[in-house]
C-alpha positions in Angstrom: -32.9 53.6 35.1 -29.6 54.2 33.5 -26.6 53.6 35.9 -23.6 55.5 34.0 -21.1 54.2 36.3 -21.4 50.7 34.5 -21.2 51.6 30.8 -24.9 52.7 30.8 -26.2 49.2 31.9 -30.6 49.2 32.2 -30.8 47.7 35.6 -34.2 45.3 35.2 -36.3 43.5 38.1 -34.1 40.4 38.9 -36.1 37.7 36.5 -35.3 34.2 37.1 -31.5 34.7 39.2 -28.7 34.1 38.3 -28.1 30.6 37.9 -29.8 29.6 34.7 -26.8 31.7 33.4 -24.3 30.1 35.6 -25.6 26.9 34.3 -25.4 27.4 30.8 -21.9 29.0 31.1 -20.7 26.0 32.6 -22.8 23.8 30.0 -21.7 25.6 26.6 -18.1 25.7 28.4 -17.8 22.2 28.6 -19.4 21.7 24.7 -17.0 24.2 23.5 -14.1 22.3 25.0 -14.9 19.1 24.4 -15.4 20.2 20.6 -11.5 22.1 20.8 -10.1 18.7 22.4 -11.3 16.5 19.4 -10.2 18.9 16.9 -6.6 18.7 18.5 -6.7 15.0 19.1 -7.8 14.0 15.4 -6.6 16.7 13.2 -3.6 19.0 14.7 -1.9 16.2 16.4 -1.9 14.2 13.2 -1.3 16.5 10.9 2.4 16.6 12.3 2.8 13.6 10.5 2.0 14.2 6.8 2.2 18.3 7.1 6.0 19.9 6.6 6.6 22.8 8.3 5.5 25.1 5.5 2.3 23.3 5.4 1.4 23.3 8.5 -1.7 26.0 9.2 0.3 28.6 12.2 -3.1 28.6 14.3 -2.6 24.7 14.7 0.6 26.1 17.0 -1.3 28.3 19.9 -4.5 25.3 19.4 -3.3 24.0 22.8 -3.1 27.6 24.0 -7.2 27.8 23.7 -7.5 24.5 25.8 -5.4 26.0 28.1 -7.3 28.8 29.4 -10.2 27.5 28.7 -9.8 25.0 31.1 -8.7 27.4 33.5 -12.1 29.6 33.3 -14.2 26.4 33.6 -12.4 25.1 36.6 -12.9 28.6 38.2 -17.2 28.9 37.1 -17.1 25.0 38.6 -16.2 26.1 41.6 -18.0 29.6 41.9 -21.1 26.8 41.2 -20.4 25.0 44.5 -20.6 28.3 46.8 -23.7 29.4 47.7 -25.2 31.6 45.5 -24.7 34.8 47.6 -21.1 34.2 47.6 -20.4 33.0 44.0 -18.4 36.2 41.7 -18.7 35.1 38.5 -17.6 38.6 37.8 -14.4 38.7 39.5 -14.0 35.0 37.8 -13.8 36.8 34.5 -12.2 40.3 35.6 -8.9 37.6 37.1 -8.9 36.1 33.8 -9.5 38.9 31.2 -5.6 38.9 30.4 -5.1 35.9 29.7 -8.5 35.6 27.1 -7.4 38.4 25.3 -4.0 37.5 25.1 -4.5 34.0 24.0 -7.6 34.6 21.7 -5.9 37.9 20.0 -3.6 35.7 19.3 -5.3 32.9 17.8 -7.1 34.8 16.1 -3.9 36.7 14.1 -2.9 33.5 13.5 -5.8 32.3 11.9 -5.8 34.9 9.4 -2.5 34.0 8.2 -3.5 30.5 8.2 -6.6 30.6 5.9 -4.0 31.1 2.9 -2.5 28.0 4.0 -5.4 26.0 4.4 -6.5 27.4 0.9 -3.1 26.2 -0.6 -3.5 22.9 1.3 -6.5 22.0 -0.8 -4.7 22.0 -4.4 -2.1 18.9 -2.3 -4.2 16.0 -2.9 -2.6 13.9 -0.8 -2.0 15.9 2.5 -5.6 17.8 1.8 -7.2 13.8 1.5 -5.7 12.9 4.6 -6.6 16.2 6.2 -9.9 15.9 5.2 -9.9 12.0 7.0 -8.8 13.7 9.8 -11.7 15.8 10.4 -13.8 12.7 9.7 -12.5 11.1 12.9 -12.7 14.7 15.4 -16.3 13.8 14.2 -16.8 17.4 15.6 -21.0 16.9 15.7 -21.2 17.8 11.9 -18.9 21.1 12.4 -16.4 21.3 9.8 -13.1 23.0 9.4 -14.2 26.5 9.0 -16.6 25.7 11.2 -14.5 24.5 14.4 -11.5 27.3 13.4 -13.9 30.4 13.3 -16.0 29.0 16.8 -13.1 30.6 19.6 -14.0 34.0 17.4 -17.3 33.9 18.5 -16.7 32.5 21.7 -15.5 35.5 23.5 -18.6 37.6 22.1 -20.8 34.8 23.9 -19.3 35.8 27.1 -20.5 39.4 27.0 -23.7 38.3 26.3 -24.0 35.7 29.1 -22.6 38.1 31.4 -24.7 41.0 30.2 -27.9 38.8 31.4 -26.1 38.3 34.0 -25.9 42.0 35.2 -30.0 42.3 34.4 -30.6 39.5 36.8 -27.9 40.8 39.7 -29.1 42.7 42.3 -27.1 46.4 42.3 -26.2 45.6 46.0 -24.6 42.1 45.4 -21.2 42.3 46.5 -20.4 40.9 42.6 -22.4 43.6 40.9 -19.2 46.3 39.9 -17.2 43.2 39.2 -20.0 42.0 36.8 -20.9 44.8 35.1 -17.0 45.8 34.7 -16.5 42.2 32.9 -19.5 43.2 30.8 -17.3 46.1 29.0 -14.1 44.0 28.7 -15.4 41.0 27.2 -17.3 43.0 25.2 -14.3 45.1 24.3 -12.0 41.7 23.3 -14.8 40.5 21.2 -14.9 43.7 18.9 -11.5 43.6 18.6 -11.0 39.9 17.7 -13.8 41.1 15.0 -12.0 43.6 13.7 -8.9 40.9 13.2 -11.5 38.7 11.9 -12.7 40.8 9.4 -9.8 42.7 8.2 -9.1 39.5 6.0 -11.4 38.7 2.7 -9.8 35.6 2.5 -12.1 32.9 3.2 -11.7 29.4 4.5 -12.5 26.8 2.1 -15.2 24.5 3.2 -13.6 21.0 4.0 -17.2 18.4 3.8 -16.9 15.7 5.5 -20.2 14.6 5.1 
């Protein structure tokens, strides 16, 4: 049935459990970092050099920001994965760090409105948008490109909800995690429409950068 008290979640038979989803948090969070470290290694960190401060795109500035917590909510699903299952709170994980997300990612993501403009106006430099362009060719980001790598924490937090909604399906209502779950359901679902709405309020689009 319908439980009202958690934002009208369908409570289902528990399928599989919950660790498939544990695992692929864990899995896609160590992708999604991995990706946000070359990206700052090959093209933020050395675009310092041939970039003034005008040119420089402002979301390159809170980059570091992103790896930050990041890092932070995998080292806290690493070691919810040691526990035994009947003590892991991958709910309360996310309800501790909800804050911080939304802070850092609203952020970001404000940031990366203004920056599009700046990116756009990079292109029409042919010598800082070549070696920007080289740059990217080194992150050798898995054939992701700029728009590409800069839009991915958008859609990151919406992933979350998602994850976590499966994650309430397959949690039995009298696991000590359930409210906790369910709860982070609604407010990673929450951050995700509004870093849509930021994401969306600009027509503006990112000029593809190919690298290919």
């Amino acid at each position: 049935g319908i439980n009202a008290e958690y934002g009208g979640l369908t409570k289902r038979p528990r399928m599989k459990g919950t660790e498939p989803i544990l695992t692929e948090m864990i899995t896609t969070e160590r992708t999604y970092i991995r990706m946000l470290r070359l990206f700052f290694k090959h093209v933020i960190h050395p675009s310092n050099s041939f970039l003034n401060a005008t040119q420089v795109p402002p979301v390159f500035a809170v980059f570091n920001d992103l790896l930050k917590v990041n890092h932070e909510l995998l080292s806290k699903l690493e070691v919810e994965q040691l526990k035994d299952k009947k003590d892991q709170r991958l709910g309360r994980v996310f309800m501790e760090m909800k804050d911080y997300i939304s802070s850092v990612y609203i952020d970001y993501c404000e940031k990366l409105q203004v920056s599009r403009k700046r990116i756009e106006e990079l292109s029409t430099n042919q010598k800082a948008f070549c070696l920007l362009e080289e740059s990217f060719k080194e992150a050798n980001c898995q054939g992701i490109g700029a728009q590409g790598i800069l839009v991915w924490p958008v859609s990151r937090v919406a992933r979350y909800s998602l994850l976590l909604k499966d994650l309430a399906e397959r949690t039995p209502s009298e696991c000590v995690d359930f409210s906790d779950v369910c709860a982070a359901v609604e407010r990673m679902s929450c951050i995700a429409r509004d870093l849509s709405l930021i994401h969306i309020s600009e027509p503006t689009r990112l000029r593809r950068i190919s690298y290919a």
